[in-house]
N, C-alpha and C positions, 0 to 999 in steps of 0.2 A: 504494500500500500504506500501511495507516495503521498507526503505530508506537503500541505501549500505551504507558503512563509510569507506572501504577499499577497493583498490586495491585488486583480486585474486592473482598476482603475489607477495603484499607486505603482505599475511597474515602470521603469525609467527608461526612456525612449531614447534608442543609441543617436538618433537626431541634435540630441541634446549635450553630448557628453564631447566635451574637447578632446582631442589629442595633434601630437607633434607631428606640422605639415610634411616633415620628413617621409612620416607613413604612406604619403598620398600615391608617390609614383609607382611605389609595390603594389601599395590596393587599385591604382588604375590598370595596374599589370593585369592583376589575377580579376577585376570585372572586365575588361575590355579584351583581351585578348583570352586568358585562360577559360574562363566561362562565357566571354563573347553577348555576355549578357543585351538583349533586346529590353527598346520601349514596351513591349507588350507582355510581358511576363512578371511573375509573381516569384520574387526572393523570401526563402528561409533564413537568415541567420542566427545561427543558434550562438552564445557565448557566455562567459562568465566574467565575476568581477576581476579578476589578475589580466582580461582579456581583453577588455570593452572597449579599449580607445582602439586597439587596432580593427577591432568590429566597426568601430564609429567611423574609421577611415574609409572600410569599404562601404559600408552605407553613404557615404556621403557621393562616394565615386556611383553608387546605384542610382542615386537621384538624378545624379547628373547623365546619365542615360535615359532617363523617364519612366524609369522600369519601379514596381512597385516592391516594396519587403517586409516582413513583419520580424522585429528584432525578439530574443530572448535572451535571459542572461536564468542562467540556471538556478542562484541561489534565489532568486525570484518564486521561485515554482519549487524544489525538492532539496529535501537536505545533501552535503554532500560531503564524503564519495556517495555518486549513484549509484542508486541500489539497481533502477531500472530508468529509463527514458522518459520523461514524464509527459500524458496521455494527449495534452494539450500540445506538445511540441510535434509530436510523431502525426497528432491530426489534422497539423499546421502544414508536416510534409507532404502529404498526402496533396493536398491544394496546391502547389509551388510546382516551378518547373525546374529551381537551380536551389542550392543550399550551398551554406559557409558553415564550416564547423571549428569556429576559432576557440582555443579551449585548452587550459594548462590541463595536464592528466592531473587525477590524484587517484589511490592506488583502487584497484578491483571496482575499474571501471570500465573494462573492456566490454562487458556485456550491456550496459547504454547503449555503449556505441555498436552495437554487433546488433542492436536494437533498431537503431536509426539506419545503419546501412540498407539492414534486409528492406524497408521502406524505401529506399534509395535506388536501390536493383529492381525490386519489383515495378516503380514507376517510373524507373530509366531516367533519373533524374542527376541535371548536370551538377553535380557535389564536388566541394572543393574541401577537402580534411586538410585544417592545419591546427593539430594538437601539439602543444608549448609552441604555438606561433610566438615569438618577442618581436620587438623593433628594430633588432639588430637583423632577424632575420627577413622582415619588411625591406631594411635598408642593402643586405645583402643580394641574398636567393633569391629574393622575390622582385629583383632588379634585373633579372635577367634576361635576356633575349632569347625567349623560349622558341620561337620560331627556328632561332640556331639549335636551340635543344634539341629540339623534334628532330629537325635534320641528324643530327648525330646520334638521337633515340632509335631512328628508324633505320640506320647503318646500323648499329649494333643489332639490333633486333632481326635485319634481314642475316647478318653471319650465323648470329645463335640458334634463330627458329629453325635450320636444319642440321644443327651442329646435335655431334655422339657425344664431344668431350671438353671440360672448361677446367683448365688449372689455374691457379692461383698463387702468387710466390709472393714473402715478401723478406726484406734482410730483418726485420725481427722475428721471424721465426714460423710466418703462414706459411703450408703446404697444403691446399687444397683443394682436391678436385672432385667434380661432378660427372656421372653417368648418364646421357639422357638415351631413351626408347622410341620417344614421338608419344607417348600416351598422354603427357603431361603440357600446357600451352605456353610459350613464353608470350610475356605481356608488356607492353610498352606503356609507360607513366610518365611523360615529357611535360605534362604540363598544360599542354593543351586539352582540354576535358571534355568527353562527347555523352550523350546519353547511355551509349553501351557501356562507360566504365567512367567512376569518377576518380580521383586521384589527389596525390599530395599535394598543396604545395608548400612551399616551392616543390616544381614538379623536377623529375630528370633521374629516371632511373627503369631499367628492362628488367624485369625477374620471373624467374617462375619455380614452380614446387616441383624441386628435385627431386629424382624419383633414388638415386644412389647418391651419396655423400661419406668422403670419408678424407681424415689428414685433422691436422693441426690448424687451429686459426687464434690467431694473436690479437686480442681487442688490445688495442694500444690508443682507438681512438675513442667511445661512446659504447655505452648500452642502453637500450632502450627504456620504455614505458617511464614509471615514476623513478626508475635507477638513474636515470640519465640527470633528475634534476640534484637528486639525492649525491652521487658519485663523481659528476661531471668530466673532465677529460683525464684519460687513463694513461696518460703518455708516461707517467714516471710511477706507476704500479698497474703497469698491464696484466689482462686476466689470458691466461690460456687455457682452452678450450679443445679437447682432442673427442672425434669424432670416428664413430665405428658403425655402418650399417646404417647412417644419416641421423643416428643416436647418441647423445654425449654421452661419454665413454666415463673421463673424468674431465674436473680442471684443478686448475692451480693457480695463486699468483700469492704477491706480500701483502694483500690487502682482505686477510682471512672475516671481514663482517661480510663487502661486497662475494666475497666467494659462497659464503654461507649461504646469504640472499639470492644469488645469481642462483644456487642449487634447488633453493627450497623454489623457486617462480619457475623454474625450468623443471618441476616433479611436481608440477599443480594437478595434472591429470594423467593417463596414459598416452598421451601425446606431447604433452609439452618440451618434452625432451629432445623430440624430434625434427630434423631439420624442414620447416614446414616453408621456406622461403632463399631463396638464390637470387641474389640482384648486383648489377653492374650500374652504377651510378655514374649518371652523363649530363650534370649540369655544370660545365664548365664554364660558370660564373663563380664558382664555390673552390676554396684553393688552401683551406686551413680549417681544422676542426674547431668548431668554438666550442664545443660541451651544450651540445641541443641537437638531439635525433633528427628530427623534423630537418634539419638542413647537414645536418652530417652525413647521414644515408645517402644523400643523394651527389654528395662527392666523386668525384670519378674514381673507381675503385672496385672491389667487390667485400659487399656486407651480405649476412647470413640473417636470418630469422629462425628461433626456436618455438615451435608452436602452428599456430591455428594458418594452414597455407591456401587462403584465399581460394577456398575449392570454387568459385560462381566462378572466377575468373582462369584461374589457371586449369579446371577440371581436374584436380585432385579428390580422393574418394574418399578422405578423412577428416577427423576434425577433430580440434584441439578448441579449450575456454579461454587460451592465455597466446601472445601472439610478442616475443624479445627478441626486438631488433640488435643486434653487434655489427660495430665498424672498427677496421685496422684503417693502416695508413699506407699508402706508396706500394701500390701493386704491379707488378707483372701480371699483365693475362694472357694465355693462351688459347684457345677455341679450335681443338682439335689440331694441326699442328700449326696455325694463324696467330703470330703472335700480334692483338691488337692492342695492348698498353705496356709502357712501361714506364714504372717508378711514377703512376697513375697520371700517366700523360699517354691521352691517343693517340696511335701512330699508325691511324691509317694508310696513308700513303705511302709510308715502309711496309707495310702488311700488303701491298698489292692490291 
């Protein structure tokens, strides 16, 4: 049962709420371009109070399209962590063509949002997720010239969607490679956002749910969910993670709470453990880890995911409640025997 905490008549209208015009050219990024947003359409924006001025930003850029929105801020409506989605937001999707999902995580609240999505899939609606969106990464990622994205989104994606084999090196100590069969889809997440799949942003990254996994991988740079805010950048107590059967095997690092933590969210179910996600990140606006998922992942590079692997999109046949993102740094990639990065710089053009 979800508890109100506001008045409808007293909830604060994102119209209202100032923030730093810095914000404006990322939030004209992702309505004009990323969601492509029309005069004639009805926005979601769902948000919270750590989140609002950057909610207010893209609101403002809505208006200025002509297009109409209905703002929320969470602690408005249910206590939080969410226990569930609350009935009024999810009946608000329902009505909308596009949704913003600005919104710091806080912990064992995947299932909202696995809440809000399935409403998002089902009405093929153009969704923009950016959970721990900040202003750095407004002023960052969300600067980017996603149109270059896509372009280099859709090179990668045409190598891998018929590729057997994907390794992964790095000098601190990743070895890691992927098996694929064709059962499983790779997906492209550049940024540009269609009804068939909505996506991160900042956008800029291909993955898909690997169906073999196995080697070492060295997070030196980020982990996800509420670790990422908790731990932040792992460069001088990286976690390693070794990998048997697409299963963590063990880890280890000098940082024995986060390893504790990192175990117990990674044994939440009979899947969490499992490597539910493969992604090569290709927003080459992004050139340094800040300590925030949301724009780390999507560095050029390759990050793994332990958990729930996007079965709608990649047609995987299982399913995980928990869904941890990990990012190393300075990769070598290989794609069967195509080397197309190194030391996390594209080289296509050396790659033929």
């Amino acid at each position: 049962m979800i508890q109100a905490l506001a008045n409808p008549s007293k909830m604060q209208k994102l119209s209202t709420i100032h923030f730093n015009p810095e914000l404006s050219e990322g939030a004209r990024n992702a309505v004009t371009v990323c969601l492509r947003v029309k005069p004639n359409e009805k926005v979601a924006i769902i948000t919270d109070e750590a989140s609002k001025q950057i909610a207010a930003s893209i609101a403002r850029e809505i208006e200025s399209v002509g297009a109409q929105y209905q703002g929320w801020i969470l602690e408005e409506h249910a206590s939080r962590p969410l226990r569930s989605m609350p009935r009024e937001i999810l009946d608000d999707l329902e009505a909308s063509d596009v949704s913003v999902y600005a919104v710091f995580a806080q912990p064992n609240e995947l299932r909202s949002r696995m809440e809000m999505v399935d409403v998002v899939n089902r009405r093929k609606i153009r969704h923009a997720h950016m959970v721990n969106i900040t202003e750095r990464i407004m002023q960052e990622g969300m600067r980017a010239d996603f149109l270059k994205v896509d372009e280099i989104s859709t090179k990668v994606w045409d190598i891998v969607r018929v590729a057997h084999h994907v390794r992964a090196v790095t000098k601190a100590g990743t070895d890691i490679s992927l098996e694929m069969n064709g059962r499983h889809r790779w997906v492209k997440t550049s940024g540009i956002i269609t009804p068939e799949r909505w996506g991160n942003l900042p956008g800029g990254e291909v993955f898909t749910a690997p169906e073999f996994v196995k080697g070492t991988y060295v997070i030196d740079g980020v982990v996800g969910d509420y670790l990422c805010a908790k731990y932040g950048h792992l460069r001088d107590e990286p976690l390693t993670v070794h990998v048997e059967r697409s299963r963590i095997k063990e880890i280890f690092g000098n940082n024995k709470e986060l390893e504790d933590e990192f175990w117990k969210y990674t044994h939440t179910d009979e899947n969490s453990d499992r490597v539910g996600e493969f992604a090569i990140g290709t927003n080459i606006k992004i050139h340094e880890i800040i300590g925030n998922i949301l724009q780390d992942e999507k560095i050029p590079g390759v990050h793994l995911a332990f958990g729930n692997p996007y079965a709608e999109q990649t047609g995987a046949t299982w399913f995980s409640s928990t869904h941890l993102d990990v990012v190393g740094t300075k990769f070598d990639v290989w794609v069967d025997d195509r080397q197309i990065m190194n030391e996390g710089k594209f080289i296509f053009d050396e790659a033929g």
